[in-house]
Structure formats: structure tokens, C-alpha cells
PDB file of the backbone (N, CA, C, O) and the ligand in Angstrom, with CONECT records:
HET     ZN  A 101       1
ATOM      1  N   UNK A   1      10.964  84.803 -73.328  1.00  0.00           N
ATOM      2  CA  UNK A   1       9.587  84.952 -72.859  1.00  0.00           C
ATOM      3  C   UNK A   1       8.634  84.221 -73.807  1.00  0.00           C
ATOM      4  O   UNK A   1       8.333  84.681 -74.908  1.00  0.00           O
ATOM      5  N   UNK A   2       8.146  82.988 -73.298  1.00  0.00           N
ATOM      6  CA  UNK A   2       7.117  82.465 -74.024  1.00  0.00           C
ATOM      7  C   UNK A   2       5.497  82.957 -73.902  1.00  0.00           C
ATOM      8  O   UNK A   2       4.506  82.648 -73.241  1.00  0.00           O
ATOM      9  N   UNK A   3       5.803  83.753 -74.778  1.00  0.00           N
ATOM     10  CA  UNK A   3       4.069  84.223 -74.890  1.00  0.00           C
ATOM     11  C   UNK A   3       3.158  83.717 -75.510  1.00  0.00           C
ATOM     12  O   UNK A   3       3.147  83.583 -76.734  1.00  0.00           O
ATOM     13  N   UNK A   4       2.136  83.316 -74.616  1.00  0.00           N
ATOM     14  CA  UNK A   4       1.408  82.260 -75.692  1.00  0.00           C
ATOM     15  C   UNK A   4       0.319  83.323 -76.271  1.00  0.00           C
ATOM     16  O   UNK A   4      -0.004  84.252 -75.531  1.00  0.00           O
ATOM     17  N   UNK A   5      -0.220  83.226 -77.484  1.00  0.00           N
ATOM     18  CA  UNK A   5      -1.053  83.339 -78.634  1.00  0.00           C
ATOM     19  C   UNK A   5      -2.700  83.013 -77.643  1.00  0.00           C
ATOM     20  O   UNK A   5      -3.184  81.926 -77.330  1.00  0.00           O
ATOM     21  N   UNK A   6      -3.149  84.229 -77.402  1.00  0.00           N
ATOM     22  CA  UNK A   6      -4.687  83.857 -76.986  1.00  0.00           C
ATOM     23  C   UNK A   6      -5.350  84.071 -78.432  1.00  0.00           C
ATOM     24  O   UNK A   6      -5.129  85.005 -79.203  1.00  0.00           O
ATOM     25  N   UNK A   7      -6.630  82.458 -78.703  1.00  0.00           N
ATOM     26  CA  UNK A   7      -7.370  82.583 -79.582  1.00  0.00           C
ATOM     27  C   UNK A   7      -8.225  83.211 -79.604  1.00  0.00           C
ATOM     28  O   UNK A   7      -8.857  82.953 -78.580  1.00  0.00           O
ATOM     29  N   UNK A   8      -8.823  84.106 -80.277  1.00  0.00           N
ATOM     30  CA  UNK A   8      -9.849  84.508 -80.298  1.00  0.00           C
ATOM     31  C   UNK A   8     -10.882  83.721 -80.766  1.00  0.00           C
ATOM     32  O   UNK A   8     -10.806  83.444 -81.963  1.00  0.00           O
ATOM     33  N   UNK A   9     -12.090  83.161 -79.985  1.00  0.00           N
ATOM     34  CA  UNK A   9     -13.156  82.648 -80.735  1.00  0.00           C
ATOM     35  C   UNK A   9     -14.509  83.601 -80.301  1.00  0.00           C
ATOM     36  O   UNK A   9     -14.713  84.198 -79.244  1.00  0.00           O
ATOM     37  N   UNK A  10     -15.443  83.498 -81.662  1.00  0.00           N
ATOM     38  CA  UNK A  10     -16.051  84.516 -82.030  1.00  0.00           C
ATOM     39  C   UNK A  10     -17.339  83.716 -81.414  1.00  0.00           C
ATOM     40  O   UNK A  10     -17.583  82.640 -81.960  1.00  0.00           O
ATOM     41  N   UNK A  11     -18.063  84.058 -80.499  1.00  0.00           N
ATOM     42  CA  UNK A  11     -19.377  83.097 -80.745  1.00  0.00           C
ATOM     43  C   UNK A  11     -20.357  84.091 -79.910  1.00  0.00           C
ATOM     44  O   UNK A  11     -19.930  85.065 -79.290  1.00  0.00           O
ATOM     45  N   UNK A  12     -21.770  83.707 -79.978  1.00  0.00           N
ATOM     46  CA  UNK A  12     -22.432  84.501 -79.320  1.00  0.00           C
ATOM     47  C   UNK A  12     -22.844  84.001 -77.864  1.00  0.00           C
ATOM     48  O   UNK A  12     -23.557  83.044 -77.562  1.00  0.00           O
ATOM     49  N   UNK A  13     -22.036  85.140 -76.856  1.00  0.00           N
ATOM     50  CA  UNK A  13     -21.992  84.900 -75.697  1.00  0.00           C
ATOM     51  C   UNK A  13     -23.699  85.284 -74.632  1.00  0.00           C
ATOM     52  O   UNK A  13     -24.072  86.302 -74.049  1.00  0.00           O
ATOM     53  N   UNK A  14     -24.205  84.184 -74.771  1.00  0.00           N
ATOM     54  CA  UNK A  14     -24.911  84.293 -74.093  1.00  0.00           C
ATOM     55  C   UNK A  14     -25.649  83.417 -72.808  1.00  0.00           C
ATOM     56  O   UNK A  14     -26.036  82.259 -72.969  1.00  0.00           O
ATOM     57  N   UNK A  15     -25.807  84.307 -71.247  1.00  0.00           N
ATOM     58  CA  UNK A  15     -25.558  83.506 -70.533  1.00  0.00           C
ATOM     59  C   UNK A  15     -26.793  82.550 -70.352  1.00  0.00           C
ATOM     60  O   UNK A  15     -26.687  81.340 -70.152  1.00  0.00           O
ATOM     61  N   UNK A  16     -27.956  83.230 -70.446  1.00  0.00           N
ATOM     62  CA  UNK A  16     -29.242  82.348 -70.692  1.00  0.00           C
ATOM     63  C   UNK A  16     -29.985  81.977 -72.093  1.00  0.00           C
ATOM     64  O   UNK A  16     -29.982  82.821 -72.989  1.00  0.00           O
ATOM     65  N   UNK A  17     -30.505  80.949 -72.249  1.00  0.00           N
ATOM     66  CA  UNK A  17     -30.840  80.977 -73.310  1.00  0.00           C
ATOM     67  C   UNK A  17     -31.705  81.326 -73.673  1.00  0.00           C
ATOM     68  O   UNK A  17     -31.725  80.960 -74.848  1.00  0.00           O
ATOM     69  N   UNK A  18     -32.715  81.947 -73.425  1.00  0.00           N
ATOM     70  CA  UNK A  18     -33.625  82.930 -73.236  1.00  0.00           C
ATOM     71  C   UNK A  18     -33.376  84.672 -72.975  1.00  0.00           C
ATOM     72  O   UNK A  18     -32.819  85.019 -71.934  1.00  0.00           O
ATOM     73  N   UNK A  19     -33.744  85.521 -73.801  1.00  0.00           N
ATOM     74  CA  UNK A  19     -33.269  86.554 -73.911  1.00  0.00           C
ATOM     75  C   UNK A  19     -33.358  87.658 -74.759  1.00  0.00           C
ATOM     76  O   UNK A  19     -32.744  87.986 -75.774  1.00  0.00           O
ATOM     77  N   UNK A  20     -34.286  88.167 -74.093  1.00  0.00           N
ATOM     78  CA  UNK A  20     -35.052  89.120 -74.877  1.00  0.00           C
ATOM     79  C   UNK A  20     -34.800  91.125 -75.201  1.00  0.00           C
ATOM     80  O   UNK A  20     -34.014  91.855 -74.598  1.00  0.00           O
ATOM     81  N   UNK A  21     -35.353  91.349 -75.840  1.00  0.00           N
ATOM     82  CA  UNK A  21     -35.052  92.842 -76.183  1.00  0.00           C
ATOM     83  C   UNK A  21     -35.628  93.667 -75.234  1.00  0.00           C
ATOM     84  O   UNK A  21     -36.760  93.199 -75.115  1.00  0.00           O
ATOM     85  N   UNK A  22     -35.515  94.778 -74.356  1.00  0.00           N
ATOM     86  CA  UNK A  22     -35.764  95.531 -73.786  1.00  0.00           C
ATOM     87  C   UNK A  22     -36.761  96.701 -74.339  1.00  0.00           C
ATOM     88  O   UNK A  22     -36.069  97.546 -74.908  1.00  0.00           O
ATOM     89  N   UNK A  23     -38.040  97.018 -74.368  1.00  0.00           N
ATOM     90  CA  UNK A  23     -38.314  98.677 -74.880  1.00  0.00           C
ATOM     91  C   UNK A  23     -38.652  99.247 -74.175  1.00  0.00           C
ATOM     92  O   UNK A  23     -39.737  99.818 -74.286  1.00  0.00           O
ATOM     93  N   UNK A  24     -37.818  99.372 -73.027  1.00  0.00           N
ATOM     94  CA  UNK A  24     -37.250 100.693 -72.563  1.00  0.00           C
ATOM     95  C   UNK A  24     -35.830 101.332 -72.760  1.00  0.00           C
ATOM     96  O   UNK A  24     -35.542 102.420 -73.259  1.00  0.00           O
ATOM     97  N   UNK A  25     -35.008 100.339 -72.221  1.00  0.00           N
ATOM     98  CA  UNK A  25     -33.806 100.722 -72.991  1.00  0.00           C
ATOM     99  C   UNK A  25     -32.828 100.235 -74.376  1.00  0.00           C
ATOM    100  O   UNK A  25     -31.710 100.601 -74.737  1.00  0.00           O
ATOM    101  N   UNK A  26     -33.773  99.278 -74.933  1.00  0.00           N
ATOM    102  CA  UNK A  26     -33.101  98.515 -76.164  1.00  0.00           C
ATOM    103  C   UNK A  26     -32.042  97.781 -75.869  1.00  0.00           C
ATOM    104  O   UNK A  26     -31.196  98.062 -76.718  1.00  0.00           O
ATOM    105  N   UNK A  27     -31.639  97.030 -75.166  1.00  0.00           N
ATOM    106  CA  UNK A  27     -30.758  96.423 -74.965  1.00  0.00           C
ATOM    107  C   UNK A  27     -31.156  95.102 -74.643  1.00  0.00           C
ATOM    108  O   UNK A  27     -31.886  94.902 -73.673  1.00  0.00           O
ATOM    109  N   UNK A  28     -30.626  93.908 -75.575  1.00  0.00           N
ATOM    110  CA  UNK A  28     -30.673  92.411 -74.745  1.00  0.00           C
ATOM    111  C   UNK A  28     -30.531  91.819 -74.345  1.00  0.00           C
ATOM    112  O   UNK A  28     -29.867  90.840 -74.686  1.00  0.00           O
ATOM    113  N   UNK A  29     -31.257  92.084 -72.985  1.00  0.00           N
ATOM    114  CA  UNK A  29     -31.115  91.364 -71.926  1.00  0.00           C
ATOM    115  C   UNK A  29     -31.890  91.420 -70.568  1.00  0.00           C
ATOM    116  O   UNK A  29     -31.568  91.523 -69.385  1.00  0.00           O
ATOM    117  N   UNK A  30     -33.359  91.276 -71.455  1.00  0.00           N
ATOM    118  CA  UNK A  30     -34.461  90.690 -70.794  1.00  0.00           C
ATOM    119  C   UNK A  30     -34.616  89.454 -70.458  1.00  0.00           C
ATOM    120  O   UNK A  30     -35.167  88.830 -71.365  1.00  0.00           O
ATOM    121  N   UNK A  31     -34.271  88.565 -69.181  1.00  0.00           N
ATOM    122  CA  UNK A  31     -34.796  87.107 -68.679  1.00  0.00           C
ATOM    123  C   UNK A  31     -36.341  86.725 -68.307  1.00  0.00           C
ATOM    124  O   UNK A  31     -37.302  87.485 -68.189  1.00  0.00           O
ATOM    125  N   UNK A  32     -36.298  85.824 -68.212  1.00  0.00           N
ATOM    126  CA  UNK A  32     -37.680  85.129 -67.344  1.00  0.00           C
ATOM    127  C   UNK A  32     -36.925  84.262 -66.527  1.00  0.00           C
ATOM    128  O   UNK A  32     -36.072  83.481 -66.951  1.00  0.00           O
ATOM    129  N   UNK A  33     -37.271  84.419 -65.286  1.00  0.00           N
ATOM    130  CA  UNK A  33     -37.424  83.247 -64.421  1.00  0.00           C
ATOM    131  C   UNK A  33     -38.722  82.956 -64.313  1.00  0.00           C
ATOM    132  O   UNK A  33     -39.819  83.487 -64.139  1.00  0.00           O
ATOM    133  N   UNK A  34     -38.173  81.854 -64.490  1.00  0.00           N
ATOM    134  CA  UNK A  34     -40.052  81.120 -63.109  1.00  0.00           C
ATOM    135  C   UNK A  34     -39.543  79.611 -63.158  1.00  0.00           C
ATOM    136  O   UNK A  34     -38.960  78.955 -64.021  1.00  0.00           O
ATOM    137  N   UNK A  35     -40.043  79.312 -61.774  1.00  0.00           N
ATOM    138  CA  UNK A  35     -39.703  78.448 -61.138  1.00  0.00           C
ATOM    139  C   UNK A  35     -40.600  77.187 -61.553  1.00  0.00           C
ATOM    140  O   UNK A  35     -41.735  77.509 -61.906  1.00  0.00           O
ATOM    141  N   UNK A  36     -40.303  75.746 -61.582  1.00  0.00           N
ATOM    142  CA  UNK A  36     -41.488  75.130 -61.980  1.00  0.00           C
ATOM    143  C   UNK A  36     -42.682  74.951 -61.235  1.00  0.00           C
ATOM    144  O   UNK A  36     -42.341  74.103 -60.410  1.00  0.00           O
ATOM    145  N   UNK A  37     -43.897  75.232 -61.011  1.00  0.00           N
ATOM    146  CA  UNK A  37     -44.766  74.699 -60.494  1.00  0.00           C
ATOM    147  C   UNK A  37     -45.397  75.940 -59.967  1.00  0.00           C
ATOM    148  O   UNK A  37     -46.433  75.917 -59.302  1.00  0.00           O
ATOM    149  N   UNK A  38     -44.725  77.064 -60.291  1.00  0.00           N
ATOM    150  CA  UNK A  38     -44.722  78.685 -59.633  1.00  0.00           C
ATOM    151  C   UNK A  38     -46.108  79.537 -60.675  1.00  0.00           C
ATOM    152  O   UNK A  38     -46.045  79.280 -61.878  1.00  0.00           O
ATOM    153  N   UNK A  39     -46.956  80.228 -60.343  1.00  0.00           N
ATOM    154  CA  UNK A  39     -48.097  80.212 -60.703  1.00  0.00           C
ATOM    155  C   UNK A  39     -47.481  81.746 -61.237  1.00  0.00           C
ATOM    156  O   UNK A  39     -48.149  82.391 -62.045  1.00  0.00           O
ATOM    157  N   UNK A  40     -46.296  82.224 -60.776  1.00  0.00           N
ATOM    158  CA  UNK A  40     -46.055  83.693 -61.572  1.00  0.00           C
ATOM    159  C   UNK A  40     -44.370  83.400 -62.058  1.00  0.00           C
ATOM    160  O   UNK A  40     -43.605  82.644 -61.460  1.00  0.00           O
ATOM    161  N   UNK A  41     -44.062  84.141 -63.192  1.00  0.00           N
ATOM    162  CA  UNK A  41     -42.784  84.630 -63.613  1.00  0.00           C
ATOM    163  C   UNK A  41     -41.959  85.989 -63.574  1.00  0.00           C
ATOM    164  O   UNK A  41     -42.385  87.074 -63.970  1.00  0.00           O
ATOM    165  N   UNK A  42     -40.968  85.795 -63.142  1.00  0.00           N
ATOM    166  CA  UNK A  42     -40.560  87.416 -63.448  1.00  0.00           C
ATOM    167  C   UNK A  42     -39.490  87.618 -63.841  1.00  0.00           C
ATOM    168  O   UNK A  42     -38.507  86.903 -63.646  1.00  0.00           O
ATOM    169  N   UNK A  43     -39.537  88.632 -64.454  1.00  0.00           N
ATOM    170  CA  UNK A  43     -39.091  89.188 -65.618  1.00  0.00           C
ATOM    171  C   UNK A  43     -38.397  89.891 -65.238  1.00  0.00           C
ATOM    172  O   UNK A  43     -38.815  90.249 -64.137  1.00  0.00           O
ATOM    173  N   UNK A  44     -37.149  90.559 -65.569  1.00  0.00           N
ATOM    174  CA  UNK A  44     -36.434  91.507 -65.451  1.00  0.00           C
ATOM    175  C   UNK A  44     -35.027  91.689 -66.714  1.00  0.00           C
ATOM    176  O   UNK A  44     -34.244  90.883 -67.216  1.00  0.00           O
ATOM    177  N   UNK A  45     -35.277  93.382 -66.872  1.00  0.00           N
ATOM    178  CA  UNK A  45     -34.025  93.283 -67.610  1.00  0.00           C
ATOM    179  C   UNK A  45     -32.718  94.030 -67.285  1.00  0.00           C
ATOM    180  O   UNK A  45     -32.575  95.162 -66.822  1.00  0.00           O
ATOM    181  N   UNK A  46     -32.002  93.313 -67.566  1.00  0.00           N
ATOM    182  CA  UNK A  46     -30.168  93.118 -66.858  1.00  0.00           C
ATOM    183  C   UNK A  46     -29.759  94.582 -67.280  1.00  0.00           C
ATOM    184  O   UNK A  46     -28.618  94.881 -66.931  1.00  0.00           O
ATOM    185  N   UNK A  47     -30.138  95.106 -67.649  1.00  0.00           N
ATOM    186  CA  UNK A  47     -29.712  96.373 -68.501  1.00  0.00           C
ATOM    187  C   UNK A  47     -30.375  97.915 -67.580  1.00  0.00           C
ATOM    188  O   UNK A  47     -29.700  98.775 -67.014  1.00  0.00           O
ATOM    189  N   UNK A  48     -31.441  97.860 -67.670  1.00  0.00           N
ATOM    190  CA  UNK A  48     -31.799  98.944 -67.186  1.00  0.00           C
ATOM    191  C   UNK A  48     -33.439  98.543 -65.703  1.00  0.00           C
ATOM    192  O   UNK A  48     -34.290  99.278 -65.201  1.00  0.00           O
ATOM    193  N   UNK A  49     -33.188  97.396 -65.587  1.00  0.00           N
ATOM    194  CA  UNK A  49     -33.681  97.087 -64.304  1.00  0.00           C
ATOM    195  C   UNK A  49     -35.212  97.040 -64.100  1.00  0.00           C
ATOM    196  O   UNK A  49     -35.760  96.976 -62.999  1.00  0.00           O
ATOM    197  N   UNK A  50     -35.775  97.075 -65.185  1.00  0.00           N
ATOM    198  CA  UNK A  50     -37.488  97.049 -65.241  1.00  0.00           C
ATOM    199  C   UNK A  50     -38.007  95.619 -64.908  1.00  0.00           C
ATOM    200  O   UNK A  50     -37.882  94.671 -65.684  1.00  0.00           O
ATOM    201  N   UNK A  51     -38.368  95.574 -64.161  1.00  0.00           N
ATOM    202  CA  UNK A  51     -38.628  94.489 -63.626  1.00  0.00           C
ATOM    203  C   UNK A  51     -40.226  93.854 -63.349  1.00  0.00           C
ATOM    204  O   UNK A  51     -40.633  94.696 -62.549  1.00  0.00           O
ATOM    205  N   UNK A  52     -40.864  93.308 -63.452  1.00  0.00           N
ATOM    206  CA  UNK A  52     -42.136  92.656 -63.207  1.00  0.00           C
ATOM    207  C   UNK A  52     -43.344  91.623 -63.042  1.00  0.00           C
ATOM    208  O   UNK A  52     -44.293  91.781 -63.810  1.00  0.00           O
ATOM    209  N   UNK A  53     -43.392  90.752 -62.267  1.00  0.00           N
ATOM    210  CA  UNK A  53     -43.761  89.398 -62.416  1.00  0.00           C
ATOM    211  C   UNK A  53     -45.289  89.706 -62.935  1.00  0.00           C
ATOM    212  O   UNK A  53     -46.230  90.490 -62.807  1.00  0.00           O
ATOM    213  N   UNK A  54     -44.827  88.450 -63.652  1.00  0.00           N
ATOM    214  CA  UNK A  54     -46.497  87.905 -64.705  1.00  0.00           C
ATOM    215  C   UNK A  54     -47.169  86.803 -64.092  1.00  0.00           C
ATOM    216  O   UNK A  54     -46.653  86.378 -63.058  1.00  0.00           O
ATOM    217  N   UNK A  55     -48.144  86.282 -64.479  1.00  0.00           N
ATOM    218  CA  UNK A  55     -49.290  85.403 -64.457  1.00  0.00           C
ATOM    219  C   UNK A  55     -48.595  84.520 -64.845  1.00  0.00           C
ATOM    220  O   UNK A  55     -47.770  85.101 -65.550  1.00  0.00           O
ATOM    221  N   UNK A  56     -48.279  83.046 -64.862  1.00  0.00           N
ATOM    222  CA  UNK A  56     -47.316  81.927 -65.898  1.00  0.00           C
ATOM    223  C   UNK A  56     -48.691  80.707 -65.925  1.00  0.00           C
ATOM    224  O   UNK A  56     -48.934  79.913 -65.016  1.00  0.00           O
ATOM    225  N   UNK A  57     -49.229  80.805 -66.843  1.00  0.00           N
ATOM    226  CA  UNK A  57     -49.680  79.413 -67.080  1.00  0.00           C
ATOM    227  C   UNK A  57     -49.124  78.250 -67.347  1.00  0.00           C
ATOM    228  O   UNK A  57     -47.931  78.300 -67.646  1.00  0.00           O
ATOM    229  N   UNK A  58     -49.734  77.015 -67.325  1.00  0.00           N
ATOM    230  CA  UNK A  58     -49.396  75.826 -68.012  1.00  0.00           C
ATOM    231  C   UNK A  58     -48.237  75.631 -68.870  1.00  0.00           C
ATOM    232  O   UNK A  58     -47.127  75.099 -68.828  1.00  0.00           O
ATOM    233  N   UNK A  59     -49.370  76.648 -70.092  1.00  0.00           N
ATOM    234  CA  UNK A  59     -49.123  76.257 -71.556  1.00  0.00           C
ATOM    235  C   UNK A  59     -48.145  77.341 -71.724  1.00  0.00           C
ATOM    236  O   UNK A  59     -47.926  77.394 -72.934  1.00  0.00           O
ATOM    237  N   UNK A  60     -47.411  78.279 -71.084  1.00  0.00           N
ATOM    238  CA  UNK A  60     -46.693  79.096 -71.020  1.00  0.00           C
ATOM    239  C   UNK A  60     -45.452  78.835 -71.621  1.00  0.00           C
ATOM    240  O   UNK A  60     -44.954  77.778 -71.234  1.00  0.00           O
ATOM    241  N   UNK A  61     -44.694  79.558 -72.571  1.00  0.00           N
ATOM    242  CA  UNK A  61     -43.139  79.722 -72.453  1.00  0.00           C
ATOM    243  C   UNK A  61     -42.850  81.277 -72.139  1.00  0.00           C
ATOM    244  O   UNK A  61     -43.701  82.161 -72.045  1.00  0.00           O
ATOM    245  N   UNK A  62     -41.212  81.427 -71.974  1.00  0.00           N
ATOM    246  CA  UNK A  62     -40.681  82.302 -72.132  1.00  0.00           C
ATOM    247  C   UNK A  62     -41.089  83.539 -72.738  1.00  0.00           C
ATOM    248  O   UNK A  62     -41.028  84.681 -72.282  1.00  0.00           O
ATOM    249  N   UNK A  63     -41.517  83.119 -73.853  1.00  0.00           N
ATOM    250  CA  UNK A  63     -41.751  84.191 -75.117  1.00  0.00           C
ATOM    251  C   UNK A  63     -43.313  84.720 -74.332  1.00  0.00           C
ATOM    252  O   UNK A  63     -43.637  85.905 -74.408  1.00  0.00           O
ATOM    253  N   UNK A  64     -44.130  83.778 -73.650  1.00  0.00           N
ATOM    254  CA  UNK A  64     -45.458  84.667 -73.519  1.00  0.00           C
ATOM    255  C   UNK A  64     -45.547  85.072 -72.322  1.00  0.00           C
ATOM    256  O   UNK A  64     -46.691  85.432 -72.043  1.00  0.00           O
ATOM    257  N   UNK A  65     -44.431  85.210 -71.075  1.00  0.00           N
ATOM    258  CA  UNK A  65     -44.175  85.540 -70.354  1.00  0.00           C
ATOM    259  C   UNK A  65     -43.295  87.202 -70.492  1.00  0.00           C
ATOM    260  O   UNK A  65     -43.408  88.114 -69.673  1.00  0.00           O
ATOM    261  N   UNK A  66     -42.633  87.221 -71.469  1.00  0.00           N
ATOM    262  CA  UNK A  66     -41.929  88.499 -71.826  1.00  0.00           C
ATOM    263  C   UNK A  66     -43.152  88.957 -72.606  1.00  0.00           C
ATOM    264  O   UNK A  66     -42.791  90.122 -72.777  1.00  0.00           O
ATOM    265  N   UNK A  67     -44.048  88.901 -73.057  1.00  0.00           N
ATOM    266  CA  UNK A  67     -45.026  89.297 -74.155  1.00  0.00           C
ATOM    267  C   UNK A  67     -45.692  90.273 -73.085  1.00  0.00           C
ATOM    268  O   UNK A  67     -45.991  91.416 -73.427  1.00  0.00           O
ATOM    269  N   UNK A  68     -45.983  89.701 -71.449  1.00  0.00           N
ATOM    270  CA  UNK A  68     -46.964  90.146 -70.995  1.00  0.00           C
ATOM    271  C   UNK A  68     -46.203  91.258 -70.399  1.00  0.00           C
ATOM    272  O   UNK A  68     -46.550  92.432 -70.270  1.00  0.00           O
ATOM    273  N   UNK A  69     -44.903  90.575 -69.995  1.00  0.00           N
ATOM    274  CA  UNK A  69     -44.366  91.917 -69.038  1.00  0.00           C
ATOM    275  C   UNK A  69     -44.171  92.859 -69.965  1.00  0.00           C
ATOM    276  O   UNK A  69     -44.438  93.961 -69.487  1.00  0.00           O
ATOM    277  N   UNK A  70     -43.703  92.938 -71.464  1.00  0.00           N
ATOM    278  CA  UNK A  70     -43.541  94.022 -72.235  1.00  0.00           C
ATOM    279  C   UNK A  70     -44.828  95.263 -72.197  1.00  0.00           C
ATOM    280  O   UNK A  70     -44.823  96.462 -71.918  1.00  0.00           O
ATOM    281  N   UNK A  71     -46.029  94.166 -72.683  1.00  0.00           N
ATOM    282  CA  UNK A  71     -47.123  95.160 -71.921  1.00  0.00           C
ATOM    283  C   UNK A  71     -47.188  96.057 -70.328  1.00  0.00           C
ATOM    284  O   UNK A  71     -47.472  97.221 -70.048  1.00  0.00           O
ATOM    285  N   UNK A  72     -46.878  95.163 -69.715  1.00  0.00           N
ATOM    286  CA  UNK A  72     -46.834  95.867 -68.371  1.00  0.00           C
ATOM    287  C   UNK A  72     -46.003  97.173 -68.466  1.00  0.00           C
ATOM    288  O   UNK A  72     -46.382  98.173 -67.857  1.00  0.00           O
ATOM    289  N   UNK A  73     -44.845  97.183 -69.240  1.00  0.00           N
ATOM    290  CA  UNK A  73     -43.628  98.306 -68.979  1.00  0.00           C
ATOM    291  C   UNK A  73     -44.128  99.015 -70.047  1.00  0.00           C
ATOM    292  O   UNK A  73     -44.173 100.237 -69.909  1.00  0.00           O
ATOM    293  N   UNK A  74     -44.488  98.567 -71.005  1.00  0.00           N
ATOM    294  CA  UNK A  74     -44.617 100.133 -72.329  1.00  0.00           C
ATOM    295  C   UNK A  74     -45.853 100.725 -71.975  1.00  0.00           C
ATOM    296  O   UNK A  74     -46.311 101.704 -72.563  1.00  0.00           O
ATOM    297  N   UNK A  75     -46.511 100.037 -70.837  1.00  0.00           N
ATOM    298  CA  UNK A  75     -47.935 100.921 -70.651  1.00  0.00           C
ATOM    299  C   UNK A  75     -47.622 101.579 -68.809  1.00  0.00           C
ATOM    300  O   UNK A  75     -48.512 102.012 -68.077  1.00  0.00           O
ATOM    301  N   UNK A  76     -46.462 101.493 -68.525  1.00  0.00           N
ATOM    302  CA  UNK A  76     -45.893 102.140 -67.653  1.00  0.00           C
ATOM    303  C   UNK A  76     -46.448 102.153 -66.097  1.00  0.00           C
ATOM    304  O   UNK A  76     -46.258 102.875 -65.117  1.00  0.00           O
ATOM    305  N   UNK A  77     -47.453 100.650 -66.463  1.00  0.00           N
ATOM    306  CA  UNK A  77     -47.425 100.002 -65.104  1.00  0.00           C
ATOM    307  C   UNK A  77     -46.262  99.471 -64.577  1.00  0.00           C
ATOM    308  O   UNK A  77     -45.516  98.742 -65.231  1.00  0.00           O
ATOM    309  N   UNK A  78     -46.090  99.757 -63.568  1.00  0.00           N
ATOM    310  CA  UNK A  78     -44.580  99.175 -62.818  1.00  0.00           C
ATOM    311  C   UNK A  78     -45.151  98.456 -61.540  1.00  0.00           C
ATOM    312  O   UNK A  78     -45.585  99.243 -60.700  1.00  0.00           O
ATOM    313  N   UNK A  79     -45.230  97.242 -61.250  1.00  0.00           N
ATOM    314  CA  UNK A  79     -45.478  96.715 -60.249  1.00  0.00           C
ATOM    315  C   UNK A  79     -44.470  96.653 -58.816  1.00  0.00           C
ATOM    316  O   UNK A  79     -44.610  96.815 -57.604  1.00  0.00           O
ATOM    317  N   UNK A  80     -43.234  96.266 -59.918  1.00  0.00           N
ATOM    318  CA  UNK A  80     -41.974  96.330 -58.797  1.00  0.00           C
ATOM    319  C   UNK A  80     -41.062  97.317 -59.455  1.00  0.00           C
ATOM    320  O   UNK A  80     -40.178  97.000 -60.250  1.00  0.00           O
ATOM    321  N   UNK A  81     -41.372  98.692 -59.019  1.00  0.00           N
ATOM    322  CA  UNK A  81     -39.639  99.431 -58.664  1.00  0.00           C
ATOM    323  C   UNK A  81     -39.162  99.392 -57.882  1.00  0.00           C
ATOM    324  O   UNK A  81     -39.312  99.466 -56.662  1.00  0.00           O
ATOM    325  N   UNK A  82     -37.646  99.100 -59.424  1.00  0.00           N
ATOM    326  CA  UNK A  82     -36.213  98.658 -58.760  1.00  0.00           C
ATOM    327  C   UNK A  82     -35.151  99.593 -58.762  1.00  0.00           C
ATOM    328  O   UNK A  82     -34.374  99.596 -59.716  1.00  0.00           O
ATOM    329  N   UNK A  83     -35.034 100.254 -57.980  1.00  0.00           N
ATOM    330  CA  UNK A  83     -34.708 101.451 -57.428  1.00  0.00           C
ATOM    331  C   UNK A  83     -34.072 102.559 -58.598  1.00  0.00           C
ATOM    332  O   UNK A  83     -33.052 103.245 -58.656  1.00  0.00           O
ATOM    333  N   UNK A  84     -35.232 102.341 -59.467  1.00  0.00           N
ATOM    334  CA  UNK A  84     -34.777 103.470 -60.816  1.00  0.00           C
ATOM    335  C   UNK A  84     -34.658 105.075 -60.175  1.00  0.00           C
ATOM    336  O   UNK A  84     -35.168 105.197 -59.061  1.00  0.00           O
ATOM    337  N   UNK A  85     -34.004 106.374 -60.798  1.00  0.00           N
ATOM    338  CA  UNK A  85     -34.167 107.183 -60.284  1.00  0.00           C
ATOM    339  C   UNK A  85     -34.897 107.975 -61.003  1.00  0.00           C
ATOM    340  O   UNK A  85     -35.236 109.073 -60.561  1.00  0.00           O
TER     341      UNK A  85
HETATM  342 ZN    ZN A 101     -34.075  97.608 -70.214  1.00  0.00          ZN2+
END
């Protein structure tokens, strides 16, 4: 029986490159989408499902797109529930 030897390689698996911390449930794996030319972004995290599109300017990245939705969720506006119970 030739068993082959699986390598283990150590790296950090991540599927977007963008990817942020959650504070609701601490976990990372907050995205942004937004589409180009799309006047909103949304946000959602893979983890516990808080979800909420932002405003996306111009001069916008990632980071000030999660900035806003973080506000939105720790101040417990929810625009879109996603079928939390
Ligand atoms: Zn979460």
C-alpha cells in the first residue's frame, strides 16, 4: 500500500482579501461587496449574519465601508434582518 505523505502547509487561509472582525460575534469574517459604479456596499458577516448596506463613495475603500456598517450594528440599527432568531 503506497500511502502517500499529505503535506501540511501552514498559511493563512483566506478567501477574500478583505476581512474584517465582527462586534457582534468576534469572529473574522466580515466582507464588503460593492460592485463598481454601485452608489451602496454591503456588508455582511459570514459568521453570525449581520448584515447591512452602506453609502460607498468615490474615495471609499473597504475599511470605510466596514467602519460605517460597524456603526450601524453596535448601535443596533439593523436595516436588513437576516433571519437571526
Ligand atoms: Zn458576526
Amino acid at each position: 500500500m503506497g500511502r502517500k505523505r499529505r503535506k501540511i502547509i501552514k498559511k493563512t487561509a483566506r478567501p477574500f482579501p478583505n476581512v474584517f472582525s465582527c462586534p457582534l460575534c468576534g469572529a473574522v469574517a466580515v466582507t464588503v461587496v460593492h460592485e463598481k459604479g454601485d452608489q451602496m456596499a454591503l456588508v455582511t458577516c459570514g459568521n453570525c449574519r449581520a448584515s447591512a448596506e452602506v453609502p460607498w463613495y468615490p474615495a471609499y475603500s473597504n475599511v470605510d465601508a466596514y467602519t460605517k456598517w460597524y456603526d450601524i450594528v453596535t448601535r443596533g440599527e439593523k436595516p436588513v434582518e437576516a433571519g437571526q432568531s
